[in-house]
LUMMARDREN-670190 format. One record per residue (C-alpha): residue number from 1; x, y, z. Coordinates in nm, 2 decimals. Each point is the difference from the previous one (the first is absolute). Layout:
FILO     i        x        y        z
FILO   NUM        X        Y        Z
...
This chain:
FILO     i        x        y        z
FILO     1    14.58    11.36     7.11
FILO     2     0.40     0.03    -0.07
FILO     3     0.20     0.06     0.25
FILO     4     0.36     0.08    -0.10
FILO     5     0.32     0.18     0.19
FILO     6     0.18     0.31    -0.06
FILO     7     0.32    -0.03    -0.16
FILO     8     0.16     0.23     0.20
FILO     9    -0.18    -0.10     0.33
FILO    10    -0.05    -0.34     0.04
FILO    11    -0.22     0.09     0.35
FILO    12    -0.21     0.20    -0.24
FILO    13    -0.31    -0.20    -0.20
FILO    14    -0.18     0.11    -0.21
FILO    15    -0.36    -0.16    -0.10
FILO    16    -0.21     0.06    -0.34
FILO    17    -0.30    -0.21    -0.08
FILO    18     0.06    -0.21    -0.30
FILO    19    -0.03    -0.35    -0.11
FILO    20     0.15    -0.21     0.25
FILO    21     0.34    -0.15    -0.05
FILO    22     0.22    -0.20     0.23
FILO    23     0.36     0.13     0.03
FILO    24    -0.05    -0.02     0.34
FILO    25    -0.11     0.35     0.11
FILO    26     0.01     0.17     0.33
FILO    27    -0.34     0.13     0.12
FILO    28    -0.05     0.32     0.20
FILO    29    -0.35     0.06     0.17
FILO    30     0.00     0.35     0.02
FILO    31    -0.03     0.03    -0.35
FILO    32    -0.22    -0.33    -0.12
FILO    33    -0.25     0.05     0.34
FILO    34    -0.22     0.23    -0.14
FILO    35    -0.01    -0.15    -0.37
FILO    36    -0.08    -0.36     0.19
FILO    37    -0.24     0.17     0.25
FILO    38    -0.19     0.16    -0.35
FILO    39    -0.02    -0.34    -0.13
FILO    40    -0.10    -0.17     0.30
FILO    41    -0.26     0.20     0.09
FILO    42    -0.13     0.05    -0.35
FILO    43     0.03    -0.41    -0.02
FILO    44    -0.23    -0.02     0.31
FILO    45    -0.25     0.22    -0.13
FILO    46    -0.02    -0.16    -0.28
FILO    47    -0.09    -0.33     0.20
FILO    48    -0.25     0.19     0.18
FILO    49    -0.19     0.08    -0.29
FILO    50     0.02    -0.35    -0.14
FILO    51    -0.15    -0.13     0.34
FILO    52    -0.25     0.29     0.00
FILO    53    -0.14    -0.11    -0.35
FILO    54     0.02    -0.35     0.08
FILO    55    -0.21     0.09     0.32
FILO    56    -0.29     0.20    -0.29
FILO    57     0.00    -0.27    -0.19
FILO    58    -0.04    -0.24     0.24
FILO    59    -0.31     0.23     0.13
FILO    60    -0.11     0.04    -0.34
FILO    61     0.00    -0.39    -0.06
FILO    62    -0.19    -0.05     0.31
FILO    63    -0.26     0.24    -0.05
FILO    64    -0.03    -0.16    -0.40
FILO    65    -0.02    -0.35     0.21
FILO    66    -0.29     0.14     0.22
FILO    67    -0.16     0.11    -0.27
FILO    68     0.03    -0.29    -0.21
FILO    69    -0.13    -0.23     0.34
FILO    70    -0.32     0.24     0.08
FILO    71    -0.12    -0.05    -0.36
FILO    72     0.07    -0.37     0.01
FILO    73    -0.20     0.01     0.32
FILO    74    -0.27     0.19    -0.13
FILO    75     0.00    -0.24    -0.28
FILO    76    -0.03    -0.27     0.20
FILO    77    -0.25     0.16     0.25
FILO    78    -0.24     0.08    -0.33
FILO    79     0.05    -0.40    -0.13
FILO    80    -0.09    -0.10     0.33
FILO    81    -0.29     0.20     0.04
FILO    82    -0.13    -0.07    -0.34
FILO    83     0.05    -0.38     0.00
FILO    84    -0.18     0.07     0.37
FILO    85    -0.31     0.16    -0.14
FILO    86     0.00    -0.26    -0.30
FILO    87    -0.06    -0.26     0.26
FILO    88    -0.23     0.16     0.12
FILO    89    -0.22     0.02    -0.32
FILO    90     0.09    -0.36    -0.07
FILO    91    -0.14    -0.08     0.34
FILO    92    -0.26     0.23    -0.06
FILO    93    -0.15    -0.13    -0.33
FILO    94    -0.02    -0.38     0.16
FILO    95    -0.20     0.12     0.26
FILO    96    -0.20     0.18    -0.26
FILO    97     0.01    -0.32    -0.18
FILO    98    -0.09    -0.25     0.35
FILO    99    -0.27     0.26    -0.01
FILO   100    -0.13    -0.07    -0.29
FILO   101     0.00    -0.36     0.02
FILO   102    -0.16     0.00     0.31
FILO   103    -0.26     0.26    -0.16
FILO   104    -0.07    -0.26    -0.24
FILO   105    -0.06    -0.25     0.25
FILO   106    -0.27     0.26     0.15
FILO   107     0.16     0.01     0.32
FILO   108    -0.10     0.24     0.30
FILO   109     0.08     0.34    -0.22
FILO   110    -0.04     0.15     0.39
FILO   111     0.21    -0.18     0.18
FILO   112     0.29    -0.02    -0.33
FILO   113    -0.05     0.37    -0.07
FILO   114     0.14     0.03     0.42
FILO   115     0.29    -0.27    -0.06
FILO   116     0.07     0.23    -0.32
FILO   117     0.02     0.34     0.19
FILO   118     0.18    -0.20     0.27
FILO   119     0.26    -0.10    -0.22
FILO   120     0.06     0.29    -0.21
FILO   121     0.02     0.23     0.34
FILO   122     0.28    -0.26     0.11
FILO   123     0.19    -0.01    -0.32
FILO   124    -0.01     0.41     0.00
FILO   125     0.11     0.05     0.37
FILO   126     0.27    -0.28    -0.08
FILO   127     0.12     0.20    -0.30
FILO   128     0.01     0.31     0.22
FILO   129     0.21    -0.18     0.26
FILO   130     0.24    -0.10    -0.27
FILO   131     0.00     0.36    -0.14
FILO   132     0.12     0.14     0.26
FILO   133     0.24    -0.27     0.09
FILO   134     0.15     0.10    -0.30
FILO   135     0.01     0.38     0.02
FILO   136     0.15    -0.06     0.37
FILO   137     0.27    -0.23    -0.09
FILO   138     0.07     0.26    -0.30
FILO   139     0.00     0.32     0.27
FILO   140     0.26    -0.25     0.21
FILO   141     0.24    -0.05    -0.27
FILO   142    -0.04     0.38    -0.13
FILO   143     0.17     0.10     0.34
FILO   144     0.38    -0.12    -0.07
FILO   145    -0.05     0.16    -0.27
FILO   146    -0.16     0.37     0.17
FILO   147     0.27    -0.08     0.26
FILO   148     0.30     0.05    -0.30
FILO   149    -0.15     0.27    -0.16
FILO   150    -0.06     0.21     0.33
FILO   151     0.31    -0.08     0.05
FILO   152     0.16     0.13    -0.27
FILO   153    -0.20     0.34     0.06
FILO   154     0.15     0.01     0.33
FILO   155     0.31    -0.01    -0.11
FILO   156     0.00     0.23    -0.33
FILO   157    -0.19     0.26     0.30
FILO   158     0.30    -0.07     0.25
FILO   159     0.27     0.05    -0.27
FILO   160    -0.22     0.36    -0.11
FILO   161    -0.02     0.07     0.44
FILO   162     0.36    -0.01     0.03
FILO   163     0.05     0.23    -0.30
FILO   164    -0.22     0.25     0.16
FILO   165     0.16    -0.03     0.35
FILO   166     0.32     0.07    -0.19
FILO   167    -0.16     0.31    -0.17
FILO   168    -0.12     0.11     0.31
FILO   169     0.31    -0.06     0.23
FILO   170     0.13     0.24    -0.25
FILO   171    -0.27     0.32     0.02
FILO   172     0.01    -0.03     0.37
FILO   173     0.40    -0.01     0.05
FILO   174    -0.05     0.32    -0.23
FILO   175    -0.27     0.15     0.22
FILO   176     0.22    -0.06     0.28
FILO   177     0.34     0.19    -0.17
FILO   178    -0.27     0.29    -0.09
FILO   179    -0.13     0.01     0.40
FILO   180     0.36     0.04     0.14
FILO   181     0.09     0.22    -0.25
FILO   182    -0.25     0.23     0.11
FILO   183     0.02    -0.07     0.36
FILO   184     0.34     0.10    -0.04
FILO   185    -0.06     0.33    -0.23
FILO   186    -0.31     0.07     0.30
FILO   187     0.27    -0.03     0.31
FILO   188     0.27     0.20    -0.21
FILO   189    -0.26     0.28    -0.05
FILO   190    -0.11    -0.03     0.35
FILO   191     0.40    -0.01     0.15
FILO   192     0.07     0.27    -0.25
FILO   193    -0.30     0.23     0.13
FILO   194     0.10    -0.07     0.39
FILO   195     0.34     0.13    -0.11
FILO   196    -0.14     0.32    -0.11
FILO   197    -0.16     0.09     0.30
FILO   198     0.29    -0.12     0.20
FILO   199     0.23     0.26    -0.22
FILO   200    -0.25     0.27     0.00
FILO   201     0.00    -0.06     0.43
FILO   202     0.36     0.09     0.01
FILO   203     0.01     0.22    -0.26
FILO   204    -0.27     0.25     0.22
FILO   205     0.10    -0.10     0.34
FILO   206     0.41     0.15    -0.16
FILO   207    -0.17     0.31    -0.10
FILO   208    -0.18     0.04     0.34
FILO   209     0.33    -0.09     0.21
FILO   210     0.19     0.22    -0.27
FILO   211     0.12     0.39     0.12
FILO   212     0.13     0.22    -0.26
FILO   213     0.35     0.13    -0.03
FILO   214     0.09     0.32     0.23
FILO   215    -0.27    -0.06     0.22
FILO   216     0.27    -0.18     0.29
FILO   217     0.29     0.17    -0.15
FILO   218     0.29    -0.17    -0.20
FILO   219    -0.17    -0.27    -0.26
FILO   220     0.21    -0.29    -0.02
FILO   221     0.06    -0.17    -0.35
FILO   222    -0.18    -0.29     0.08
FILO   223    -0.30     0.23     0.11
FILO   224     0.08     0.16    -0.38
FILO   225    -0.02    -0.32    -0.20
FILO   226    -0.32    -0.08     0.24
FILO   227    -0.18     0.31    -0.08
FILO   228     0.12    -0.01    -0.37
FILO   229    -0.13    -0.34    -0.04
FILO   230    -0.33     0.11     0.18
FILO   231     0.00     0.28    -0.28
FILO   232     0.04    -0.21    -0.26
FILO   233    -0.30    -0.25     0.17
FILO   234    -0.19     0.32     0.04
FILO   235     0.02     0.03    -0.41
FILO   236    -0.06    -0.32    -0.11
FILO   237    -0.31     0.00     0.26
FILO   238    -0.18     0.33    -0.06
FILO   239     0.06     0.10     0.35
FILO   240    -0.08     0.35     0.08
FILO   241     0.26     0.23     0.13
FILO   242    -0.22     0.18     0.22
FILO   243    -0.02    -0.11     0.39
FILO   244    -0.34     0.04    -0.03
FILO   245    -0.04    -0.22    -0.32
FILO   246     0.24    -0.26     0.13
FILO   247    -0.19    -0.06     0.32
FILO   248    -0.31     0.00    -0.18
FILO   249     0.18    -0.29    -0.28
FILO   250     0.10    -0.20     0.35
FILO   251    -0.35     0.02     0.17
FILO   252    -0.18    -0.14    -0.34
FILO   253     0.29    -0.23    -0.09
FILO   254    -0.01    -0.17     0.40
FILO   255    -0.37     0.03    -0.05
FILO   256     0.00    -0.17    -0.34
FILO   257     0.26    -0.25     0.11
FILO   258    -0.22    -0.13     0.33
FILO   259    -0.29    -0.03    -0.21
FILO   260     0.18    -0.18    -0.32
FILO   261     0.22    -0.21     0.30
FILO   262    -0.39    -0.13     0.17
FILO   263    -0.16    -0.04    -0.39
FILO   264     0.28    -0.20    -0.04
FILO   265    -0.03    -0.21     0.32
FILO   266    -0.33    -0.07    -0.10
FILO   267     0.03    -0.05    -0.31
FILO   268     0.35    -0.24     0.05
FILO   269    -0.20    -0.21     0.23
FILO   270    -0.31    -0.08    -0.25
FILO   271     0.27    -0.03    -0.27
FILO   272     0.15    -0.25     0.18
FILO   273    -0.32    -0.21     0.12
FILO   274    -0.01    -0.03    -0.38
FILO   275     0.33    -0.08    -0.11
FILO   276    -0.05    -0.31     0.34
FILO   277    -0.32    -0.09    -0.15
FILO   278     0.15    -0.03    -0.34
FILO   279     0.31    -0.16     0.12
FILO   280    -0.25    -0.27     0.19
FILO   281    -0.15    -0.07    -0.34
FILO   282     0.33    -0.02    -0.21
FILO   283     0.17    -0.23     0.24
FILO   284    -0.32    -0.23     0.05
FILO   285     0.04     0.00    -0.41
FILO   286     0.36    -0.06     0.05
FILO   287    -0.10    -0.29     0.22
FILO   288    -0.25    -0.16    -0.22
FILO   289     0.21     0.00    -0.34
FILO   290     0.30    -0.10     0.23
FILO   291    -0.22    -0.32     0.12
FILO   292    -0.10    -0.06    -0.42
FILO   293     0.34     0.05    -0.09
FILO   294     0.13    -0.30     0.24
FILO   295    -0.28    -0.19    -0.11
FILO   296     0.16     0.05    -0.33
FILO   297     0.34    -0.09     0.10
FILO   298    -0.08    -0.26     0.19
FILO   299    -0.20    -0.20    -0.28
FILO   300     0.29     0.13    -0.25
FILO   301     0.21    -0.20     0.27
FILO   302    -0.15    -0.27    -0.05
FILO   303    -0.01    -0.04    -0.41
FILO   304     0.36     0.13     0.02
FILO   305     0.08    -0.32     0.23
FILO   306    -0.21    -0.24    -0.25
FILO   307     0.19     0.18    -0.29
FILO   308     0.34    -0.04     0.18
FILO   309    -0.07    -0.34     0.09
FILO   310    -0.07    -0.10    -0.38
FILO   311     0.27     0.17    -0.16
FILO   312     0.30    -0.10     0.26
FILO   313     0.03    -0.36    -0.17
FILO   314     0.00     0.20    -0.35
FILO   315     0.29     0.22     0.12
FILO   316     0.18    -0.32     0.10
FILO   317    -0.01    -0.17    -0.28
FILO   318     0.15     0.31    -0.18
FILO   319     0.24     0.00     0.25
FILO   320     0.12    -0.35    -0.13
FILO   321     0.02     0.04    -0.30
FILO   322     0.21     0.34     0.01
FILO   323     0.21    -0.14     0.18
FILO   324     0.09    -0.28    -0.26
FILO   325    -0.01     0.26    -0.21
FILO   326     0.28     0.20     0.18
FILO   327     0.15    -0.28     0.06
FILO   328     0.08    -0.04    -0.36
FILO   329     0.12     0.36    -0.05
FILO   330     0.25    -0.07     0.27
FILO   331    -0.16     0.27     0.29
FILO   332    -0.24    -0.11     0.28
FILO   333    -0.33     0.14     0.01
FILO   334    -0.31     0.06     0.26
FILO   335    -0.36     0.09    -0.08
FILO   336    -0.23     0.08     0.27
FILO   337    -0.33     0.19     0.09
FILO   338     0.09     0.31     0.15
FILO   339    -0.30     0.10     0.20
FILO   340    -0.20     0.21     0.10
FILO   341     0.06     0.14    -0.36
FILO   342    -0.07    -0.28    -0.14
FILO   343     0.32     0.03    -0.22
FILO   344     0.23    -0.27    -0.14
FILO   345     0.31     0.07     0.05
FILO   346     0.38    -0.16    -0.09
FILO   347     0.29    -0.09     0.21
FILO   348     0.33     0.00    -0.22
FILO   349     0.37    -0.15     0.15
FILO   350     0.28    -0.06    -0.16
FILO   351     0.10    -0.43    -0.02
């Protein structure tokens, strides 16, 4: 990054990225922040992915290192067995052999027949023990190894769990925007309706307190504009203009606006024992995504601390050497982690 001054201006800098060269510059940080923040960040994600695929290949070498250990203890295990049973036949073939001997020397063939079945039930029932001494000390030294493996499934299953807790924090903050959206088009219609029959009230108790002009004398102009704006009412209305008609238009209209004014009593009131019940299930929804979501937080806390805690020594050292660095350019310089952003930012003063 150069930094140069106007001609003009010497308060004004200017600052172009190019190969760096030391006539002793004069930084701004309003216009090198975000160029340094860019390469910052894009310099810690890098490291990120180099300790992410140090961490697989570490995996990967241990799970190659399992492998390679359970078929040199099955190896082993097999040897062992088969130099087991060998000693067996070894051990086997000089009894048959003491058998024979004594045979020859026309022993009690009874009596060596029951030492014989003696001996071979005690050689079998010791092979047995040994057998499964064997296949239990394998089962025992299988478990570390069921243990890492289970463990790795919990975690591949915890990583794919949060994803879908993500995915479904996300349907049911939109089923929530689509509930008050209709609970809000639902008490519009409803105030809008009420309205109505509130205007259509007045608008029939004015005709029924209304007298036409000449029937108490001189008509004032405000009894004029009144009964011209009743005319134009009647119009728009399709009232009758008969006295007849118009008190036959009032008795259906009060009829019709008691009976629509109880419906809608009744019907407000169930309305509403649904919009309660629905709002008791939204906010107990509210409540249990709120209770995940600080779960979250909290254990996102916690790596943030054990990330912060790893990378303030790293930011230090930077700090150093910038300010040698600065130093040299002949301005004094400050880097620092700027949380909770997480951004690096730079302090410039003039020497």
């Amino acid at each position: 990054i150069e930094v140069f001054s106007s001609r003009y201006d010497a308060k004004k800098v200017y600052v172009e990225r190019k190969p760096l060269i030391y006539n002793n510059p004069r930084f701004d940080m309003e216009h090198t922040k975000s160029l340094i923040d860019v390469d910052n960040e894009l310099q810690t994600l890098q490291k990120d992915k180099e300790i992410l695929k140090q961490r697989q290949e570490r995996v990967t070498k241990a799970k190659e290192n399992i492998k390679v250990r359970v078929e040199e203890y099955k190896e082993k295990n097999e040897k062992e067995k088969s130099d087991e049973i060998e000693r067996y036949r070894e051990m086997t073939a000089k009894f048959k052999d003491k058998l024979k001997a004594f045979s020859k020397e026309k022993p009690n063939l009874e009596e060596a027949q029951a030492k014989y079945t003696e001996a071979s039930n005690k050689i079998l029932e010791s092979a047995i023990g040994d057998f499964e001494k064997i296949v239990d000390s394998m089962e025992d030294q299988r478990n570390p190894i069921n243990i890492l493996a289970l463990n790795c499934d919990e975690l591949v299953r915890l990583i794919a769990r949060r994803k879908q807790l993500k995915t479904e924090k996300e349907i049911f903050e939109e089923i929530c925007r689509n509930n008050n959206e209709k609970y809000q088009e639902k008490l519009k219609l409803r105030l809008e309706a009420k309205d109505e029959v509130d205007y259509r009230k007045s608008v029939f108790k004015n005709l029924a307190k209304c007298s036409p002009p000449g029937s108490s004398g001189e008509v004032s102009n405000d009894d004029k504009r009144e009964f011209e704006q009743l005319l134009k009412e009647f119009k728009e209305r399709a009232i009758p203009d008969d006295l007849e008609g118009i008190e036959k238009k009032i008795i259906d209209e009060q009829k019709k606006s008691s009976k629509d004014r109880q419906d809608g009593t009744e019907k407000d009131a169930e309305e509403y024992k649904k919009l309660v019940t629905e709002h008791d299930k939204l906010k107990q929804s509210i409540n249990s995504a709120t209770e995940r979501n600080d779960r979250w937080k909290r254990r996102m806390d916690t790596e943030l601390t054990s990330w912060l805690e790893q990378l303030r020594p790293m930011i230090d050292s930077i700090n150093e050497n910038f300010s040698v660095f600065f130093a040299t350019l002949g301005c004094v310089g400050e880097v620092k982690l700027d949380e909770p952003e997480n951004k690096v930012s730079f302090n410039f003063r003039d020497v």
